[in-house]
C-alpha positions in Angstrom: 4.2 78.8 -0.4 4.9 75.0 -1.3 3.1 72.3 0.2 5.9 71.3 2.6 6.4 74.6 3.9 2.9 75.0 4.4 2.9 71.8 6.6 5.8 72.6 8.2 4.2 75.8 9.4 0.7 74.1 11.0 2.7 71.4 12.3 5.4 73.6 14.1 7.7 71.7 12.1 7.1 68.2 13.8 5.2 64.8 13.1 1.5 65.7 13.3 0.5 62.5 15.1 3.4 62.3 17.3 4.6 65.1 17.7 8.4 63.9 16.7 10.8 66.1 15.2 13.6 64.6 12.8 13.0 62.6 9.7 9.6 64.7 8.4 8.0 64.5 5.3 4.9 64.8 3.7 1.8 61.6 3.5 -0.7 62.4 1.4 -4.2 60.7 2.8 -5.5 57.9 0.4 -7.8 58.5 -1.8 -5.1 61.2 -3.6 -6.6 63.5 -5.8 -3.6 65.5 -6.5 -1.9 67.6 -4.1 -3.0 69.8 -1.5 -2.2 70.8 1.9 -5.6 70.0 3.2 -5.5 66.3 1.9 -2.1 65.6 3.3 0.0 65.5 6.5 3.8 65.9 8.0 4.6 63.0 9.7 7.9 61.2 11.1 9.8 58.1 9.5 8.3 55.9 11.8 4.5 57.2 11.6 4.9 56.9 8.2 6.6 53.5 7.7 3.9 52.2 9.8 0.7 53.7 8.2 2.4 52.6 5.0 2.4 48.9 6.1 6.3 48.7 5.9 7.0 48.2 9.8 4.8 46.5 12.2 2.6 48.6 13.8 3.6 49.2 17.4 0.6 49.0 19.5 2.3 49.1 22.9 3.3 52.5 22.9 3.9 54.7 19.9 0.4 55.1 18.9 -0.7 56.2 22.1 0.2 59.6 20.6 -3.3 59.7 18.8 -4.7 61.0 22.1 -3.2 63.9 21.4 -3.8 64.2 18.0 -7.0 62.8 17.6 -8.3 66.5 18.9 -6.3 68.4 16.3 -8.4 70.9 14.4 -6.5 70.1 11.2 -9.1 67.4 9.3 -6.8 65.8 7.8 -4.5 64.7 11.2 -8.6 63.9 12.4 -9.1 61.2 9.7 -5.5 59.9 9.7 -6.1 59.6 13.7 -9.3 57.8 13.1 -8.1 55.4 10.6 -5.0 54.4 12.7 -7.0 54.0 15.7 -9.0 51.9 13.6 -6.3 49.7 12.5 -5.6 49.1 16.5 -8.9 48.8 17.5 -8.4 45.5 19.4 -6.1 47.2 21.6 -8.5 48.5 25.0 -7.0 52.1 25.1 -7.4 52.3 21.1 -11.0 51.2 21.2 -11.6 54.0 24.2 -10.0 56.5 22.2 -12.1 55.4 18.8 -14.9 55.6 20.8 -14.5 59.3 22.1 -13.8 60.7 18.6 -16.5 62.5 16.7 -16.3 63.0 13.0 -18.8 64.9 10.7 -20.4 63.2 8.2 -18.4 64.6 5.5 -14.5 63.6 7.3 -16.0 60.1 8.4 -16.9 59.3 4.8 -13.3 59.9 3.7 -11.8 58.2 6.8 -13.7 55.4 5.6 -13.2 55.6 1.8 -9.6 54.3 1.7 -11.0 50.4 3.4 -8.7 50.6 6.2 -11.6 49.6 8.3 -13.1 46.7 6.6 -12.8 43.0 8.1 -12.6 39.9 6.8 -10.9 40.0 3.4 -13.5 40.1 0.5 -16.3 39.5 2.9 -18.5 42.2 3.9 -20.0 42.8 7.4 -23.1 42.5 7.4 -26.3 43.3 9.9 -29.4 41.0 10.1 -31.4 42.7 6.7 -27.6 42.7 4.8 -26.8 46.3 4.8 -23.0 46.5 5.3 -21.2 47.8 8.5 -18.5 49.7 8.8 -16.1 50.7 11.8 -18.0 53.5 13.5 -21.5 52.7 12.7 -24.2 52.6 14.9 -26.9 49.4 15.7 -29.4 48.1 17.5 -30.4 44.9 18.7 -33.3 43.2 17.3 -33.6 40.3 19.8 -33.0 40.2 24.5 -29.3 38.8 24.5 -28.1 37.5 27.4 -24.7 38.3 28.1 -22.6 35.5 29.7 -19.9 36.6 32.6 -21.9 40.3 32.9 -24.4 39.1 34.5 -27.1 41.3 32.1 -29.6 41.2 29.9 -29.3 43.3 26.5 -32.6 44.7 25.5 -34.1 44.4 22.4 -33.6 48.2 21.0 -30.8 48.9 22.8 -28.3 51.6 20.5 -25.0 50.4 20.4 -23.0 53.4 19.0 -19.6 53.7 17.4 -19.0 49.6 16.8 -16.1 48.0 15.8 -15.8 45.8 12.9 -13.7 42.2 13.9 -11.8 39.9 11.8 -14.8 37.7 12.1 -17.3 39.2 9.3 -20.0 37.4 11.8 -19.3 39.7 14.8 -19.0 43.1 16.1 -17.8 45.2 19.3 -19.6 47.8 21.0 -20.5 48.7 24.4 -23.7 47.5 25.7 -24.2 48.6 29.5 -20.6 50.1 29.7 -19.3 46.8 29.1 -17.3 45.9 25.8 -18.9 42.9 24.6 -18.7 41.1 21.1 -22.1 40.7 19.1 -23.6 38.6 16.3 -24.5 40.4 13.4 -27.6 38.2 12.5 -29.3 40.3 15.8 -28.4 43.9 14.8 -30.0 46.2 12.6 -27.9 49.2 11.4 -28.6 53.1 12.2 -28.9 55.3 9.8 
């Protein structure tokens, strides 16, 4: 069985991320390797002309289709999911959505290794001691932070999971207290 038919048979013959039917073809998932069924998905014109940076992404309502596919047992819909959530991460209902999904180890490193997720140009995120951060990586604070218009105080040790890189090298997101806040890098230690 050829690649294409394979896909064409886990997908049901339609778009893997949104589920459309006309106009399919096969992306394989950066870093390509050569081709396999497992490294590559079947998605529609306008998934793909999107992912590939040729039309604007639309963040009002096309890509809402990830909460759907974002829970597809195929890894490879799970890291193209993850990455294009990523790349709308500013949008609320992305961030949610980013924040709910779970990747191994193993599919987070490749969801990570083509860059989609990396802010600020040339310039690295960095936390307080200068290990890097990447979209999806957990902190904690270092220092008390008072957070203006919440009306809280963020402890010193407080986790904040699953962060989101901004296109301010200086700052993350994350949820302290349920709330979404932006943070400065210089008080945040990375996880491991």
């Amino acid at each position: 069985m050829t690649i294409e038919q394979t896909l064409m048979t886990r997908s049901g013959n339609q778009c893997e991320l949104c589920s459309a039917t006309e106009s399919l073809s096969i992306y394989d998932i950066p870093p390509v390797d050569g081709a396999h069924s497992d490294r590559a998905i079947l998605v529609c014109q306008v998934c793909k002309l999107q992912i590939e940076g040729e039309q604007e992404l639309d963040k009002g309502h096309h890509w809402r289709c990830l909460n759907d596919s974002m829970w597809s047992a195929t890894p490879a819909v799970q890291v193209m999911s993850w990455r294009m959530l990523n790349r709308l991460n500013m949008e609320g209902w992305a961030q949610d959505l980013l924040d709910m999904l779970y990747l191994d180890d193993e599919l987070l490193k490749w969801a990570k290794s083509a860059g989609d997720n990396e802010a600020g140009g040339n310039q690295a995120t960095v936390d307080s001691n200068g290990a890097i951060l990447q979209a999806g990586d957990n902190v904690t604070l270092i220092k008390d932070l008072v957070v203006k218009g919440a009306n809280f105080t963020a402890k010193r040790g407080t986790a904040v999971r699953n962060i989101s890189l901004t296109n301010n090298p200086l700052h993350i997101e994350g949820r302290v207290n349920g709330t979404r806040i932006v943070l400065l890098t210089k008080y945040l230690k990375k996880l491991n």
